[in-house]
C-alpha positions, 0 to 999 in steps of 0.5 A, a space after each residue: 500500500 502506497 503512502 499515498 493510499 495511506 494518508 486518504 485512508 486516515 483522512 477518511 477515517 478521520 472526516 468520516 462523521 465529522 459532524 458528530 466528532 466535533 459537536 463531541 469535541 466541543 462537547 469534551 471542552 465545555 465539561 472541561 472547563 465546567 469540572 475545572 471551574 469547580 475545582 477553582 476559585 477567586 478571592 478577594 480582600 484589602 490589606 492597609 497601604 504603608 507609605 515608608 522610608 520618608 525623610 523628616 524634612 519630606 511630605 507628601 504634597 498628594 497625600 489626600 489623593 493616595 491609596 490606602 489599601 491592596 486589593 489582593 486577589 488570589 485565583 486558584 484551586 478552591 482548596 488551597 484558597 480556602 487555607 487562605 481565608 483563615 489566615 490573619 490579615 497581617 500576614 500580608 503586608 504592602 509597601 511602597 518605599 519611598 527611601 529613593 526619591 524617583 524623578 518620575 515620582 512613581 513608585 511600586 507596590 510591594 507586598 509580601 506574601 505568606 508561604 502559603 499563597 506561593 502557589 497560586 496566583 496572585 493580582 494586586 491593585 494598584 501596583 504602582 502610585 504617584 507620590 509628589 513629595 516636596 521638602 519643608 523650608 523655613 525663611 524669615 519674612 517681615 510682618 507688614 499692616 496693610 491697612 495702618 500706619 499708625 500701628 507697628 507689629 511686635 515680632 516685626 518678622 515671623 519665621 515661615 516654615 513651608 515646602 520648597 515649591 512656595 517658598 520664594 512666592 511668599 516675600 511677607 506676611 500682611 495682616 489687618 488691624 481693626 481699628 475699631 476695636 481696642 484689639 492688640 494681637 492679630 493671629 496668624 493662621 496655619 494652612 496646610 502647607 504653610 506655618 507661622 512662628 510665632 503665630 501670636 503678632 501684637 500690635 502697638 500704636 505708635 501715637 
């Protein structure tokens, strides 16, 4: 027999009832997939987001915008996952170290993973944050009353402490005397990102 005759017999045997064939094989498929979903499974929980290796001198400009938490979620085979749920939450821990200041200002989430997770798979989000970090500064600025001339301010300059970005738009510090009333101190109120010291100003009359 010639492999000619050969291969047209396999292909015959082969395309012979190749409809019911296939419906059999997409049938041979589907209960696949339906016996491995029952072995499978997804878990989903929250870890807290540390933010750490920061400087003393260095603050989190976006800090409102930041994530706190992981969403952590494992795939895998129910049992094993099932492991999983009794574990206590403080065996996972997510980071983002902030020790080496990026130029691009993203940074990477690290989280650390029992060992008994190891084998399956595992997704968290967000994997990277943007972190805009500045440095604080601090400037000595005169204390200027906008709106007399007949009062002077006691200090007559008031320390600033503010992140670098603001520092050279605040050249002093105005504040208003009421004049209308027998007030003698006018306090400076902090904002967020600026500070006073002392916030305390008095103010004499020079008459």
């Amino acid at each position: 027999m010639s492999l000619k005759t050969t291969l047209n017999n396999m292909l015959g045997k082969i395309t012979e009832n190749f409809t019911i064939k296939f419906i059999s094989l997409i049938i041979a498929v589907l209960l696949w997939f339906y016996i491995k979903n029952l072995t499978m499974a997804v878990y989903e929980f929250y870890i807290p987001l540390n933010y750490e290796g920061i400087s003393y001198d260095s603050v989190i400009v976006n800090y409102r915008d930041l994530p706190n938490y992981v969403l952590i979620r494992v795939s895998g085979n129910k049992e094993l996952i099932s492991r999983i749920t009794h574990l206590p939450k403080n065996s996972f821990y997510a980071i983002v170290d902030m020790s080496k200041t990026n130029k691009d200002k993203i940074y990477k989430v690290n989280v650390v993973l029992p060992e008994d997770i190891k084998n399956l798979k595992v997704e968290f989000f967000p994997s990277e944050v943007f972190v805009d970090l500045d440095v604080w500064v601090e400037k000595s600025v005169p204390v200027v009353i906008a709106n007399s001339k007949d009062y002077v301010p006691i200090p007559d300059t008031v320390l600033v402490s503010t992140i670098s970005r603001y520092v050279d738009g605040i050249s002093n510090v105005e504040i208003f005397v009421d004049t209308s009333k027998n007030v003698d101190k006018v306090f400076l109120e902090n904002t967020q990102f600026v500070r006073f010291y002392p916030q305390v100003v008095v103010v004499s009359n020079v008459k």
